[in-house]
C-alpha positions in Angstrom: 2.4 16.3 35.7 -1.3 15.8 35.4 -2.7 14.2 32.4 -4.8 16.0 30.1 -8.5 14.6 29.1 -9.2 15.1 25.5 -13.0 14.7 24.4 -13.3 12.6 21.5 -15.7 10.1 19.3 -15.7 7.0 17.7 -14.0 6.7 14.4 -16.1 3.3 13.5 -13.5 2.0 11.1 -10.6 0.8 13.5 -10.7 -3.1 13.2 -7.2 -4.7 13.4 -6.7 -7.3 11.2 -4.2 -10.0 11.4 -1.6 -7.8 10.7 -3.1 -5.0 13.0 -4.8 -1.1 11.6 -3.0 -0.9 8.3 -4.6 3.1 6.5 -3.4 5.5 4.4 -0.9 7.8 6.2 -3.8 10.5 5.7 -6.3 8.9 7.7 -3.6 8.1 10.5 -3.2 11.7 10.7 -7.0 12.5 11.1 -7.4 14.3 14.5 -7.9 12.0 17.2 -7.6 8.7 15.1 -4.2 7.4 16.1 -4.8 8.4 19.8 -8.1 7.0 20.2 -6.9 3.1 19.1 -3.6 4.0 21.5 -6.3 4.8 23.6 -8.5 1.5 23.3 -4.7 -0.6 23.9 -4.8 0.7 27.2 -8.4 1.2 28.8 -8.6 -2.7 27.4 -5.1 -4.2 28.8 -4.9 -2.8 32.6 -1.8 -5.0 33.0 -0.1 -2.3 31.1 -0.4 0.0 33.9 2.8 0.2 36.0 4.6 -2.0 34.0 6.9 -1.8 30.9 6.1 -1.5 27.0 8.6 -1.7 23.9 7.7 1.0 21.3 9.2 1.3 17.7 8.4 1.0 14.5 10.0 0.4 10.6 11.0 4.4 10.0 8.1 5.1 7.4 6.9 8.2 7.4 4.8 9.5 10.1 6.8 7.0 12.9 8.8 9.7 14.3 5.2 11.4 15.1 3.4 8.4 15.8 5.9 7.5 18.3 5.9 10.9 20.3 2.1 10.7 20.4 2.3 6.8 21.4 5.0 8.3 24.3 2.9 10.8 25.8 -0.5 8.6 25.9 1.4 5.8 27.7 2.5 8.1 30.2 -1.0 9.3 30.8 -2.2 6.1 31.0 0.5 5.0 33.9 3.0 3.2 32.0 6.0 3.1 34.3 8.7 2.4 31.7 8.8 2.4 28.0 12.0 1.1 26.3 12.2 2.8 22.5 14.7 2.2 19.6 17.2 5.2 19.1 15.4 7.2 16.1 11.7 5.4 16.7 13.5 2.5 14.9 12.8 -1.7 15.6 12.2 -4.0 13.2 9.5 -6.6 14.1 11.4 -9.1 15.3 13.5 -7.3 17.2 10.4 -5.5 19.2 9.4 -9.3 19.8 13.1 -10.3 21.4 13.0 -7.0 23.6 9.7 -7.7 24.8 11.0 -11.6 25.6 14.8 -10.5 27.0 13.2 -7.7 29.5 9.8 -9.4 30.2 7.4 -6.2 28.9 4.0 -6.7 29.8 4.0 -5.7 25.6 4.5 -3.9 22.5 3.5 -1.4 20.2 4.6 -2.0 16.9 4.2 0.7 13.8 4.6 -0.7 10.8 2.7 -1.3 7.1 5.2 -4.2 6.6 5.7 -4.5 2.7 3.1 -2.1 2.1 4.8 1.5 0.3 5.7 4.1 2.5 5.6 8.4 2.3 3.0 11.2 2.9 0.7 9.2 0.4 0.9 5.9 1.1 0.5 3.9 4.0 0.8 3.6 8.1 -0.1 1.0 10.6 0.2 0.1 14.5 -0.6 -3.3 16.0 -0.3 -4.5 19.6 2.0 -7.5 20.6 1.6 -9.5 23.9 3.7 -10.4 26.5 4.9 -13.4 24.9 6.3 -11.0 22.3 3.7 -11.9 19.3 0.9 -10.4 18.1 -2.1 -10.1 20.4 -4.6 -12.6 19.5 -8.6 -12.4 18.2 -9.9 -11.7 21.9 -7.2 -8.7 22.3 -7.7 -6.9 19.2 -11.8 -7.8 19.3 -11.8 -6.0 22.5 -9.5 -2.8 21.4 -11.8 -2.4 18.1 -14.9 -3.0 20.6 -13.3 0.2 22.7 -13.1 2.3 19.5 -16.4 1.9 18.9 -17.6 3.6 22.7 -14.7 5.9 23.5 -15.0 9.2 24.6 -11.9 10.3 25.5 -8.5 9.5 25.7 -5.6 10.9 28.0 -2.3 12.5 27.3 0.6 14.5 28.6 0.5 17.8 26.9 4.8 18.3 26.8 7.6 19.2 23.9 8.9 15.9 21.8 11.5 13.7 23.8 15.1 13.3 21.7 15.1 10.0 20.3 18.4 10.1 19.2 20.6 10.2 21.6 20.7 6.5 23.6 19.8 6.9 27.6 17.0 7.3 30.0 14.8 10.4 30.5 11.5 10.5 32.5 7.6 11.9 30.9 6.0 12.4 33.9 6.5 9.5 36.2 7.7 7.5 33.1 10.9 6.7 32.1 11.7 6.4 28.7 14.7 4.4 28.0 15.8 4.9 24.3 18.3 1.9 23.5 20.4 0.8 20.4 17.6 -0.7 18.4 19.8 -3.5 17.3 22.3 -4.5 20.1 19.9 -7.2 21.7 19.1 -8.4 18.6 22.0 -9.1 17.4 23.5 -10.9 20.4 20.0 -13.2 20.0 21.4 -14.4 16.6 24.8 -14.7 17.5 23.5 -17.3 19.8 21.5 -19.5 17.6 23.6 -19.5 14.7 27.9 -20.8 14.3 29.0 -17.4 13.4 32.0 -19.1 13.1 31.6 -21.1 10.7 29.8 -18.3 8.7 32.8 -16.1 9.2 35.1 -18.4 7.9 32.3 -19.0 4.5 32.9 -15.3 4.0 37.1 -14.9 4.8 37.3 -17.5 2.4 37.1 -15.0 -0.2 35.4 -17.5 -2.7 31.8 -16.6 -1.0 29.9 -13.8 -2.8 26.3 -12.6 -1.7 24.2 -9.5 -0.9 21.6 -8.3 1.2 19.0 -5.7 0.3 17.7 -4.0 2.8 15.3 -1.9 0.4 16.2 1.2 2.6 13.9 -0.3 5.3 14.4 -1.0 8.4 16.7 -4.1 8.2 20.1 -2.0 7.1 21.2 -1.5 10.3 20.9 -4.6 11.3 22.5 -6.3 8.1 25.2 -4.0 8.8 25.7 -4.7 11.9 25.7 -8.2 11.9 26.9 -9.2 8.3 29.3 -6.9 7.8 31.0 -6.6 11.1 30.4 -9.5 13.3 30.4 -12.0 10.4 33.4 -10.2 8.3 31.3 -9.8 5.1 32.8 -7.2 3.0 31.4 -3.8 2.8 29.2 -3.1 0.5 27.4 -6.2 0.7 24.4 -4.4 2.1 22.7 -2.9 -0.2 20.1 0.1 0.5 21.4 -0.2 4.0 19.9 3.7 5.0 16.2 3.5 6.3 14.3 6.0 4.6 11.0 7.6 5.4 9.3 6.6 1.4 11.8 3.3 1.2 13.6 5.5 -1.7 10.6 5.0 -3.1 10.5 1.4 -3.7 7.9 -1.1 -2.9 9.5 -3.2 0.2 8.5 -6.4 -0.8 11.2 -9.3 -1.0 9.6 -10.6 -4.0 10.6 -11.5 -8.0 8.8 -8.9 -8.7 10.1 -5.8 -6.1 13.5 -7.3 -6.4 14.5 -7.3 -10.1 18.0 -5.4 -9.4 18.7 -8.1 -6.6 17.5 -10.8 -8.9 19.3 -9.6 -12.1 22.9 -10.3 -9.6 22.2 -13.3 -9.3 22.0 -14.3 -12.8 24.4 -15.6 -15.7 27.8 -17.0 -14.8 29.2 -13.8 -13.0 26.1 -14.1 -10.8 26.3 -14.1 -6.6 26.6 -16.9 -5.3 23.7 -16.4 -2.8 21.3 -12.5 -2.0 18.8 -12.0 0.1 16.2 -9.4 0.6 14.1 -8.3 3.9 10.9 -6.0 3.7 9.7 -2.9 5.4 10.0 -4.1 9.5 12.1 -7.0 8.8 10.0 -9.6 9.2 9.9 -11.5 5.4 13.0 -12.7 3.6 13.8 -14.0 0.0 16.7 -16.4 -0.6 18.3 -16.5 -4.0 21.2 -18.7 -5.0 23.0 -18.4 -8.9 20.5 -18.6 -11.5 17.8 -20.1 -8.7 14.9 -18.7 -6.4 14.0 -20.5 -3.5 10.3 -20.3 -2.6 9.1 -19.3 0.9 8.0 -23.1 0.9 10.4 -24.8 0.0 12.5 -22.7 2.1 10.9 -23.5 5.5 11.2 -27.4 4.2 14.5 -26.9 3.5 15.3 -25.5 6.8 13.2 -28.1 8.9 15.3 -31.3 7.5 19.0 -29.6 7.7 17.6 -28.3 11.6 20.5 -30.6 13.2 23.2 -28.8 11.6 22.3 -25.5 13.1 23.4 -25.3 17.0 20.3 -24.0 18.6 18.5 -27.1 17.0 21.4 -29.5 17.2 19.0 -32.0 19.5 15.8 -32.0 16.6 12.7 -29.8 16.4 10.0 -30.3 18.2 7.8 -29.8 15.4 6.8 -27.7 12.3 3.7 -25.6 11.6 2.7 -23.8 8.1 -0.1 -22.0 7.3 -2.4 -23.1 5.5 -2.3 -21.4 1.7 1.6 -22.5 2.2 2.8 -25.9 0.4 2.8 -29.2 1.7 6.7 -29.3 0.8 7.1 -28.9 5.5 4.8 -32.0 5.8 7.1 -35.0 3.9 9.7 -33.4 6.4 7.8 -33.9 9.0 6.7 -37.3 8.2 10.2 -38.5 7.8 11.2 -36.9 10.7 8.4 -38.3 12.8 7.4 -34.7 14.1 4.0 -33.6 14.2 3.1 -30.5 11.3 0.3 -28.5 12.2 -1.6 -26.3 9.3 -2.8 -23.4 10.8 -4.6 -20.3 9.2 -2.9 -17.7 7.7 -1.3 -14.8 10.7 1.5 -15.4 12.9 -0.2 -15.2 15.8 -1.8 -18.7 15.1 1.6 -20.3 15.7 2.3 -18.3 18.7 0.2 -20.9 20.9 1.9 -23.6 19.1 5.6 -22.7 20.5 4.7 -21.3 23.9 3.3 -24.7 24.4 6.4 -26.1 23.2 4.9 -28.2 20.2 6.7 -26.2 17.0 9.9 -25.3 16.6 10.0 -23.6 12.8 7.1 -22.2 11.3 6.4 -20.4 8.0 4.2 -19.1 5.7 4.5 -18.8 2.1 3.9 -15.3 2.0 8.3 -14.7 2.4 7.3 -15.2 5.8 10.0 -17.9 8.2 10.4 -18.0 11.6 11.1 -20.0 15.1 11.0 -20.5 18.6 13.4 -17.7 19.4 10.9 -14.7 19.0 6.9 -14.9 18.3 7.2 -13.3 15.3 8.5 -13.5 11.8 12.1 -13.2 11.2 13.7 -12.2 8.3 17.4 -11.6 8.8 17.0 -14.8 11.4 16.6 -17.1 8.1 18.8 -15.7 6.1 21.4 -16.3 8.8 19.9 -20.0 8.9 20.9 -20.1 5.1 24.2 -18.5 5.4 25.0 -21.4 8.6 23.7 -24.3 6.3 25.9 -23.1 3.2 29.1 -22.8 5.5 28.2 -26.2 7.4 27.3 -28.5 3.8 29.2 -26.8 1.3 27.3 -26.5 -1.4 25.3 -24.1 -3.4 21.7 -23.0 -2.5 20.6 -24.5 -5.9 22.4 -28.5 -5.3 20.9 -27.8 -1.7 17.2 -27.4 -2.9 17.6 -29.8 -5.3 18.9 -32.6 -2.9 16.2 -32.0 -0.7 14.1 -32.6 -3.6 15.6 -35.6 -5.0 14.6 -37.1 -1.2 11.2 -35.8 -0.7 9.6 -34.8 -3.9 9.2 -31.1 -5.1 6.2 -29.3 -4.6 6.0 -26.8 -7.8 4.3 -24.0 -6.4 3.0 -20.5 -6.9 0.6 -17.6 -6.0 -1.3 -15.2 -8.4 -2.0 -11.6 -6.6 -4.4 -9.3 -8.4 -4.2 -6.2 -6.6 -6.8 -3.3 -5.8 -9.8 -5.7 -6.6 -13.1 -4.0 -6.1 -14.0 -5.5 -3.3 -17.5 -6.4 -4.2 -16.2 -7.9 -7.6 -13.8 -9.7 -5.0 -16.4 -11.1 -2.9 -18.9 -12.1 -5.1 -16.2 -14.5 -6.8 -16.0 -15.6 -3.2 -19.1 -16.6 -3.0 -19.6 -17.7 -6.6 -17.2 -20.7 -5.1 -18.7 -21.2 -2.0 -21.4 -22.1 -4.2 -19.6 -24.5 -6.0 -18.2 -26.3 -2.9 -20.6 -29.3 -2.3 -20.5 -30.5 -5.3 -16.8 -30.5 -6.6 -15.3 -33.4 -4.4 -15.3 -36.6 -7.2 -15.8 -34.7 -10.0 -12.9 -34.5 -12.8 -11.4 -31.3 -14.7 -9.2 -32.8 -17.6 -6.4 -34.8 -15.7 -7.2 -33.4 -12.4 -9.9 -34.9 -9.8 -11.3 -32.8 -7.0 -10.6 -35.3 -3.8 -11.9 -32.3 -1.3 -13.2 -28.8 -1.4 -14.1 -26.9 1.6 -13.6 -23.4 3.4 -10.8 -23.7 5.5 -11.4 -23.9 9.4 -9.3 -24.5 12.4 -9.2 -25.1 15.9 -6.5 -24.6 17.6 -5.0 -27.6 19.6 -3.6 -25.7 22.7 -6.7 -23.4 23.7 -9.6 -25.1 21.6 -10.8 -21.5 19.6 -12.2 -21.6 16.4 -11.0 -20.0 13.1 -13.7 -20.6 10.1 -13.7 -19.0 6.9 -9.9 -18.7 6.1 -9.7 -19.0 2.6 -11.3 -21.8 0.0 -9.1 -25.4 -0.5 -9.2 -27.5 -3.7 -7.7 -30.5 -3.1 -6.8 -32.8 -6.3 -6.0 -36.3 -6.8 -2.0 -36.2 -6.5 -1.6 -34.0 -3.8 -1.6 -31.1 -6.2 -4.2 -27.9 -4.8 -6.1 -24.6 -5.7 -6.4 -22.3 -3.0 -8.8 -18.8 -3.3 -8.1 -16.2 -0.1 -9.0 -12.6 -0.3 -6.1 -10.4 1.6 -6.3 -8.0 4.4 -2.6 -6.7 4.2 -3.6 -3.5 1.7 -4.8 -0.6 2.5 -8.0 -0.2 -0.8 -9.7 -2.6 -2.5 -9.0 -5.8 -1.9 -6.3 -8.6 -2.7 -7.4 -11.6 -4.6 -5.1 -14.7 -4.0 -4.7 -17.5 -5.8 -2.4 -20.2 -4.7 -1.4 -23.5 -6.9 0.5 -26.4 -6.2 1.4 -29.6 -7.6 3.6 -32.1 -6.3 5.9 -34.2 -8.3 7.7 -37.3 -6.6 9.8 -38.9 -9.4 13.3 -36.9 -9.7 13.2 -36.8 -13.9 10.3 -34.7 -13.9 11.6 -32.2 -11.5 12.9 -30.0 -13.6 10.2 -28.3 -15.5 9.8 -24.1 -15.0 7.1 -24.0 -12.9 4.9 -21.6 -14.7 4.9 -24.2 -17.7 4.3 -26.8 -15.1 1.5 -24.8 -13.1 -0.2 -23.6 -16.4 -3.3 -26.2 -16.5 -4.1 -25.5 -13.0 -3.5 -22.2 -14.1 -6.3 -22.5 -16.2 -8.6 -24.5 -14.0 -8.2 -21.4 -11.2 -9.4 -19.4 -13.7 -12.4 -21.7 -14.8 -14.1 -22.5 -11.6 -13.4 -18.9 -9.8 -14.3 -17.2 -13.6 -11.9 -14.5 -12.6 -11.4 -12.5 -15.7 -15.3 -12.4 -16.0 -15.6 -11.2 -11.9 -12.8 -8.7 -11.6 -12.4 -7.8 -15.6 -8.3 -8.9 -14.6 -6.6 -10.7 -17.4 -3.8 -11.6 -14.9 -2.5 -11.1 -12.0 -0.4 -8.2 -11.0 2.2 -10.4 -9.1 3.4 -13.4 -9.7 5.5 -15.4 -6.7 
């Protein structure tokens, strides 16, 4: 079967971001746009040819099609074997643990993550390596630099391959291998975790949680391993189905995306712990009764209860947040005498960091935990971490927290997200800051002095590259800190975040709501950055 050559021409607009191309479903389906970055992935990574790729994606609309086209280029291109999950379906970390298990030379991933899916909203495609993670700054460089000077791209001109029906069919002289998208997966976490002792949590009938999947891709896997390997009863997934516009939700694993999962968890018939995953199951929220756990404080929590959890029964290596996350990882680390590395924000900066054996949990504030087991995020992977650490200690997610506060100080902590920002509003209160930046450090703002201020940068310790410009850091006397970042997970405008914190060592004082607590830095955010008068935003349109 002989490839066919299809003239084409530069788009000019395919730069990956961290998160790979996230557009509008509309532009995906432009003629000739999808192919040509599938395209620039292979005439850019030769060890592709005759070797083995994992393709899948979250089940938004426009995967099914995606993935035939995806299909048909690889086998042009000389891909000898491409394992996909039955229906187009893997969730992020699960593409990552194929790519690991079978030794891929790599992975295609379609997803928007948390972004909205259906005809009108949004697609996206990145590249992971062979060490299952996302392909780092000199890989998608060079695939954008490709879009920019290609000229054609090749493909197999043949009928759509069934994707639902498990086995191994051959496109061309490729063989296509569609698997259960959640079999591997699932056998990786029930070798980590004591699903044991989680089994006997839930059989003791006293236990009450739930899972939303937000009709994303994480139900079959919640199903698969909550309900039948770990004995939950049924019914305790909720939105289980993947669906194409996410029922038309917003699959986010927020406060704000969440309210029906929240509003279960509330008053004294609430659950006694839920949980929520996103659009490829990469991002979690825990909730306990009457109490949110932040993506912080979560990764915290997890690094100092590590010893009770089997794969990490000998230590951790090491912890690594990024950067706009809170410092809540770093009095672990110190009592644990483990090095905690702040990285920028992107989970490909912590891929380096556990291949070279240095990390063992990692996080990010943005609902984003994860560990040495895959090179990507993992949501259903921490909130099996939870369920283990409830069954082991015996005790609610909220005297939990709390402990762990009580011994290392809380760190209240929040982020402001104004949405759709026009992007030149957006980056001229960017550089209204960087303005200000010199001459901050010693100055004083009511009870609050400026101790540093500078524009994030970071080299990383394994290979020596550079990251600069990662988002603006205000550091105050205290240990408390103001941090600016514009987005690049949206698909228009741009993303204005604002992240506060403010630590608080003495246990009396650590009970204050945190948007009391946070309000005069609240108020400081919005006096250097003059954000009302930039953006004309009165306040944000999510609050985490």
């Amino acid at each position: 079967m002989v490839p066919t050559v299809i003239p084409t021409q530069p788009f000019g607009d395919q730069r990956p971001g961290t998160s790979g191309l996230r557009k509008k479903v509309r532009v995906f389906q432009q003629p000739h746009y999808l192919e040509n970055f599938v395209q620039a992935i292979f005439d850019t990574q030769p060890n592709l040819r005759g070797a083995a790729l994992v393709v899948g994606g979250d089940g938004r609309f426009y995967n099914r099609t995606a993935v035939q086209i995806i299909l048909r280029l690889a086998a042009a291109n000389g891909v000898a074997r491409v394992l996909v999950g039955r229906g187009g379906l893997l969730s992020t970390p699960a593409v990552s643990c194929l790519i690991r298990k079978y030794g891929t030379a790599g992975g295609i991933v379609l997803s928007a993550s948390h972004n909205p899916g259906g005809p009108d909203a949004d697609f996206g495609i990145k590249f992971n390596v062979a060490n299952g993670g996302p392909a780092p700054e000199s890989v998608t460089e060079a695939i954008f630099a490709r879009t920019q000077t290609i000229d054609r791209y090749q493909i197999l001109e043949t009928p759509d391959l069934n994707l639902d029906q498990i086995g191994r069919t051959q496109l061309g002289a490729m063989q296509v291998e569609v698997i259960d998208p959640v079999a591997d997966y699932a056998a990786l976490m029930e070798s980590r975790f004591d699903f044991p002792a989680i089994r006997a949590l839930f059989a003791s009938g006293r236990f009450r949680m739930r899972f939303d999947a937000m009709h994303a891709v994480t139900g079959p896997y919640a199903k698969e391993i909550l309900e039948r390997r770990l004995g939950a009863p049924e019914g305790t997934v909720l939105h289980g189905t993947p669906l194409e516009d996410f029922g038309g939700g917003h699959p986010d694993p927020n406060l704000a995306h969440a309210k029906e999962l929240v509003a279960r968890t509330q008053g004294p018939a609430g659950l006694d712990f839920a949980a929520a995953s996103d659009g490829d199951g990469d991002r979690n929220m825990i909730l306990g009764k009457d109490f949110f756990v932040t993506p912080s404080d979560s990764l915290a929590v997890l690094a100092a209860n590590a010893q009770l959890i089997p794969s990490y029964a000998r230590g951790i290596a090491g912890v690594a947040r990024s950067m706009p996350t809170s410092q809540a990882v770093d009095r672990v680390a110190e009592q644990l005498g483990i090095p905690c590395y702040e990285t920028p924000t992107g989970w490909k900066f912590f891929g380096n960091l556990l291949d070279a054996g240095r990390i063992s949990l990692c996080g990010e504030e943005s609902f984003g935990t994860g560990s040495d087991h895959v090179r990507e995020k993992d949501g259903l992977w921490a909130v099996l971490f939870w369920l283990n650490l409830l069954a082991v200690r015996k005790q609610s997610v909220a005297q939990i927290v709390r402990d762990h506060w009580r011994q290392f100080g809380r760190n209240y902590y929040t982020r402001h997200d104004y949405e759709g920002v026009d992007a030149d509003a957006a980056k001229g209160l960017m550089d209204h800051l960087h303005s200000l930046l010199p001459a901050l450090p010693g100055k004083t703002f009511g009870a609050h002095q400026v101790v540093y201020a500078d524009d994030f940068a970071y080299t990383d310790p394994v290979d020596g590259s550079r990251s600069t410009g990662q988002g603006i850091r205000i550091g105050l006397q205290g240990g408390s800190r103001l941090i600016f970042r514009l987005s690049g997970t949206g698909t228009q405008g741009a993303t204005l975040r604002v992240y506060l914190e403010s630590f608080e060592s003495d246990p009396n004082n650590q009970t204050g709501e945190t948007q009391a607590v946070m309000a005069p830095l609240v108020q400081l955010a919005e006096e250097l950055a003059e954000i009302q008068k930039r953006t004309g935003r009165k306040k944000p349109d999510v609050i985490t």
